[in-house]
N, CA, C and O of each residue as an XYZ file, in Angstrom:
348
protein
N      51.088    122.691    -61.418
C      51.912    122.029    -60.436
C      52.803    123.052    -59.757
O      53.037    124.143    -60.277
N      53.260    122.706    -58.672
C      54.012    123.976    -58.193
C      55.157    122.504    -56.825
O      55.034    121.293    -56.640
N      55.883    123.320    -56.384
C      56.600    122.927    -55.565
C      57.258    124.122    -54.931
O      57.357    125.164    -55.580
N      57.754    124.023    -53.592
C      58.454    124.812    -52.420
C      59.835    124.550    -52.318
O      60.439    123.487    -52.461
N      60.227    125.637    -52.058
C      62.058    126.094    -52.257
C      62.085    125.783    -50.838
O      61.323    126.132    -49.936
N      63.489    124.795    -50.829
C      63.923    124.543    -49.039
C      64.887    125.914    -49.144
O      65.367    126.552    -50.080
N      64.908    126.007    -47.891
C      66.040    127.140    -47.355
C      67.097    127.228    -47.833
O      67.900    128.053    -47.397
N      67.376    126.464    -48.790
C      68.594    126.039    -49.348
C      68.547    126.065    -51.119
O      69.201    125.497    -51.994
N      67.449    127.008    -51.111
C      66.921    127.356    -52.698
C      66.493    125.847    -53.013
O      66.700    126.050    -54.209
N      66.250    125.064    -53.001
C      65.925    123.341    -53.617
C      65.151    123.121    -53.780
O      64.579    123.065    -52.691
N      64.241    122.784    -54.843
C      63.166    122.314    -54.656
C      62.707    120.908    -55.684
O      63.283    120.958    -56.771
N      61.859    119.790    -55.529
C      61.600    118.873    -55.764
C      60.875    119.017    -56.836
O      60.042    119.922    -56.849
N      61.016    118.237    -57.867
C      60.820    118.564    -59.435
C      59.706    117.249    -58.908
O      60.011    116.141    -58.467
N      58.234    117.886    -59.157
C      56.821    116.897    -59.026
C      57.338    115.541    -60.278
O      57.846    115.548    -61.399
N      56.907    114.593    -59.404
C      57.141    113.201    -60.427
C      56.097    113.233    -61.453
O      56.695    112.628    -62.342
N      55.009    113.504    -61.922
C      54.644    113.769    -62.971
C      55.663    114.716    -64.495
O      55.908    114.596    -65.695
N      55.882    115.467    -63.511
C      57.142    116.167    -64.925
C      58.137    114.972    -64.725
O      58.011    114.280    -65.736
N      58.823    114.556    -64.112
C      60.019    113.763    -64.032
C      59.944    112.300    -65.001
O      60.835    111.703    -65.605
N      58.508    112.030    -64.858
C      58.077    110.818    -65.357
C      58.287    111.363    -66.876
O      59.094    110.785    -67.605
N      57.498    112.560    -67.370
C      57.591    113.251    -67.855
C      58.629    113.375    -69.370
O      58.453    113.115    -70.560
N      59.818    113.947    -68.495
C      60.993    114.174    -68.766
C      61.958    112.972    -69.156
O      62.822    113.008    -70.031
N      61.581    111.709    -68.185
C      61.851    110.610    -68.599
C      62.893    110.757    -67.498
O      63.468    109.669    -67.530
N      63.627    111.702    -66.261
C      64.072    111.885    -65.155
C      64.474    111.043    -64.101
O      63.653    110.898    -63.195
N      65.729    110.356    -63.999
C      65.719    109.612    -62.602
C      66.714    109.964    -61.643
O      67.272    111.005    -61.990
N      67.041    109.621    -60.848
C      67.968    110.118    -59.619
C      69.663    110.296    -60.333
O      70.443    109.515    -60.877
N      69.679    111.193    -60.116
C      71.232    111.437    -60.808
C      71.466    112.006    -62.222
O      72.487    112.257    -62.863
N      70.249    112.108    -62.453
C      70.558    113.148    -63.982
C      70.380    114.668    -63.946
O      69.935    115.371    -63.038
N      70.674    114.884    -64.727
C      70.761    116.759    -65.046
C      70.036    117.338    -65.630
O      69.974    116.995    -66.811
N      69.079    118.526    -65.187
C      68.698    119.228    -65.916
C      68.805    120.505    -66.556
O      69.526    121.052    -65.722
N      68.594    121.435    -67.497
C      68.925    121.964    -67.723
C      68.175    123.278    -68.306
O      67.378    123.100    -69.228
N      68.368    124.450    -67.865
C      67.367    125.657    -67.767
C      67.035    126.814    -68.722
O      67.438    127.896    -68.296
N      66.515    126.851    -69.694
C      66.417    128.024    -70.224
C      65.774    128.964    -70.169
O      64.567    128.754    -70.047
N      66.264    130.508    -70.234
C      65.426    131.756    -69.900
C      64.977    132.170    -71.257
O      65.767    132.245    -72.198
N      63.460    132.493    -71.380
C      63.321    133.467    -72.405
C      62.557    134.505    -71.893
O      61.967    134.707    -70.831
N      62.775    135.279    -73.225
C      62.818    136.652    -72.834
C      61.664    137.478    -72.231
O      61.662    138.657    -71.878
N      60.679    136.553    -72.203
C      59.449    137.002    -71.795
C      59.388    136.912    -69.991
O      58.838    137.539    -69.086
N      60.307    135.735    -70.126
C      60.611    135.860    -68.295
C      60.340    134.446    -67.670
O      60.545    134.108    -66.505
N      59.702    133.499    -68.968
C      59.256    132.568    -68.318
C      60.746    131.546    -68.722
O      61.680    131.855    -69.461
N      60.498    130.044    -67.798
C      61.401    129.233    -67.838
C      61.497    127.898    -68.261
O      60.621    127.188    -67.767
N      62.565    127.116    -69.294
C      62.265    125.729    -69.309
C      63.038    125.061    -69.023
O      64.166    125.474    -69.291
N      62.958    123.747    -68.369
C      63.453    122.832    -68.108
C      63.462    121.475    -68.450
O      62.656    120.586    -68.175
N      64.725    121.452    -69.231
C      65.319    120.025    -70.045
C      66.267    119.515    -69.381
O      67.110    119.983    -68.616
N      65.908    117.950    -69.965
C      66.995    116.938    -69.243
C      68.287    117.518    -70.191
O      68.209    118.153    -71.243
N      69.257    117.167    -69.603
C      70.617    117.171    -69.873
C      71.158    115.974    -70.498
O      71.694    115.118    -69.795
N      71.045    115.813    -72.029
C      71.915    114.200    -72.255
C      72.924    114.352    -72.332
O      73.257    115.406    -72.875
N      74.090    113.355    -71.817
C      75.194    112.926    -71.929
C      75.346    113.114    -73.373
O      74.407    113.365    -74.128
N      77.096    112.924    -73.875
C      77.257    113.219    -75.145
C      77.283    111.571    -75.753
O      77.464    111.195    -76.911
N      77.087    110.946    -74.791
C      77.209    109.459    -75.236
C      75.892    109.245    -76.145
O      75.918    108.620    -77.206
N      75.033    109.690    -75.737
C      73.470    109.814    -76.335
C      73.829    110.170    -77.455
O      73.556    109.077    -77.952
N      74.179    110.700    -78.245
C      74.558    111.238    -79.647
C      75.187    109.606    -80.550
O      74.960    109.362    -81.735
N      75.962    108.725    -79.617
C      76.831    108.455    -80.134
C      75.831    107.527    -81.231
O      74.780    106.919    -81.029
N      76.710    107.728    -82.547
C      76.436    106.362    -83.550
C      74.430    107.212    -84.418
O      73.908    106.702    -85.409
N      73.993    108.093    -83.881
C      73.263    108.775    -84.493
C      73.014    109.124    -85.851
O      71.968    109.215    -86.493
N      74.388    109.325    -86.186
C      74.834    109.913    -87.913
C      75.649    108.861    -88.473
O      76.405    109.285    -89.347
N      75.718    107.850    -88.287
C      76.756    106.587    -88.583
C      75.690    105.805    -89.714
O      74.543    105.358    -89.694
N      76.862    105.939    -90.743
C      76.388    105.118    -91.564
C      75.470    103.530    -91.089
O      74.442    102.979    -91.484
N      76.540    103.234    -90.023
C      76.406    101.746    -89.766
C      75.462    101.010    -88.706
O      75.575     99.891    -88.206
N      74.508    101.987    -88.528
C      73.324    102.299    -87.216
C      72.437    101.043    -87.959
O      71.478    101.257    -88.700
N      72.943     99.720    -87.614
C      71.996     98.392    -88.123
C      71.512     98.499    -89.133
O      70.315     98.247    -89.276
N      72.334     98.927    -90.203
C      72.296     98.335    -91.530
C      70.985     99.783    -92.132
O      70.395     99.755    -93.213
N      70.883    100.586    -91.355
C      70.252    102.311    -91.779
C      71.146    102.845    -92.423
O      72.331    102.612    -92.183
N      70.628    103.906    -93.644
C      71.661    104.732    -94.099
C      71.964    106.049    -93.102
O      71.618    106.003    -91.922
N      72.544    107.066    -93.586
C      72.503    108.148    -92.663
C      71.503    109.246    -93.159
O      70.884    109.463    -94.200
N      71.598    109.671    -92.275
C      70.124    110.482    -92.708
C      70.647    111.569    -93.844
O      71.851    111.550    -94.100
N      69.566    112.776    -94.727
C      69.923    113.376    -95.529
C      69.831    114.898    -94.780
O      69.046    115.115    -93.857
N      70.647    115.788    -95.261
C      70.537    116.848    -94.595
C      69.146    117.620    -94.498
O      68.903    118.611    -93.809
N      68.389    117.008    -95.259
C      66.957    116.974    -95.224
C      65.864    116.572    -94.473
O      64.679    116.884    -94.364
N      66.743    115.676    -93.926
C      65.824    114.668    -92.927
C      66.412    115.254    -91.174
O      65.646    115.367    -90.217
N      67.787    115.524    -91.138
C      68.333    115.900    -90.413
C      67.415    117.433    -90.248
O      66.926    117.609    -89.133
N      67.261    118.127    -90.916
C      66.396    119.554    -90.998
C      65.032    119.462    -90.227
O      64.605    120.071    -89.247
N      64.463    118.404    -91.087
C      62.917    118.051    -90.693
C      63.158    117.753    -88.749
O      62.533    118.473    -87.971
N      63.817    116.984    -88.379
C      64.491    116.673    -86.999
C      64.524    117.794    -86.258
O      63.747    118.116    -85.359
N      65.636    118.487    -86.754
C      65.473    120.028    -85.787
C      64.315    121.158    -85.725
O      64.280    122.201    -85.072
N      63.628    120.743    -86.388
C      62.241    121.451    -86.754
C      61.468    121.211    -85.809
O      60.983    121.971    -84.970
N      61.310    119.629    -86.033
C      60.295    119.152    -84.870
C      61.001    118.898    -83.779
O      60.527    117.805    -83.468
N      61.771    119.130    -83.012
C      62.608    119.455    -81.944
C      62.408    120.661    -81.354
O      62.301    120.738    -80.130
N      62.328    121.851    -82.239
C      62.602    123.065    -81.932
C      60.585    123.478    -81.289
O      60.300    124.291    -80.411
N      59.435    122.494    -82.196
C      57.942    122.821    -82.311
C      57.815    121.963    -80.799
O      57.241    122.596    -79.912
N      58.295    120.604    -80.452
C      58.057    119.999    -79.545
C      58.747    120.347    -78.111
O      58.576    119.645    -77.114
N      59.493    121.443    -78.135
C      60.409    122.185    -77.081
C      59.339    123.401    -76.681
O      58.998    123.754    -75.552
N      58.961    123.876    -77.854
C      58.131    125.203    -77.800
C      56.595    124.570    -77.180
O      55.903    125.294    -76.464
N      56.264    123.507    -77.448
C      54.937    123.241    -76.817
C      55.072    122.808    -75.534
O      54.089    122.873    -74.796
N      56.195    122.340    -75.095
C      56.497    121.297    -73.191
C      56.570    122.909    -73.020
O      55.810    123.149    -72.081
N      57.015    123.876    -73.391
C      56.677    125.202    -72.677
C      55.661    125.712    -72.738
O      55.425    126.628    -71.950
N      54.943    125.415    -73.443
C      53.523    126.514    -73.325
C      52.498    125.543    -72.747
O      51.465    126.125    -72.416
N      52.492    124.299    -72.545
C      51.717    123.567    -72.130
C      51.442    123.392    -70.346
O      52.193    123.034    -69.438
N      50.318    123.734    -70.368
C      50.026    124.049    -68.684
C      50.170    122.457    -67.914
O      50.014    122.342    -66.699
C-alpha cells in the first residue's frame, strides 16, 4: 500500500490499515523508529483505556497474576513485531 504526501507533508493513512488499526476520525497515532530505518504505526490510546484493567472488581474477575500480566506483554510485544514485518 502506499499513499502521497500533500505539500503540506500529509498524507492519508489507506482505510484498509485504518480498518485495520481499528482508526476513526479524530484519533492519534503514534510512530516508532527502529533502528534498521524502518517505521511503525500505532494507535494512540487514551489513558482512559487502561482504566479498571488491574481492578480487582472488573465484573466479579480476579486481577490478573504477575504471570499472566507477563504472558500479556509478551504477546503484545510478538503481535507489535509481526503488524511490522507483515507486508
Amino acid at each position: 500500500m502506499e499513499s502521497t504526501l500533500t505539500e503540506k507533508g500529509q498524507a492519508t493513512i489507506p482505510k484498509v490499515v485504518r480498518d485495520r488499526l481499528k482508526l476513526k476520525h479524530g484519533d492519534k497515532v503514534k510512530f516508532f523508529f527502529h533502528p534498521d530505518g524502518s517505521v511503525v504505526i500505532l494507535p494512540k490510546l487514551p489513558a482512559t483505556a487502561l482504566r479498571g484493567m488491574l481492578s480487582s472488581k472488573r465484573k466479579g474477575k480476579k486481577a490478573p497474576t504477575i504471570e499472566e500480566m507477563d504472558a500479556a506483554v509478551a504477546e503484545g510485544v510478538v503481535n507489535r513485531y509481526l503488524r511490522a514485518v507483515e507486508p
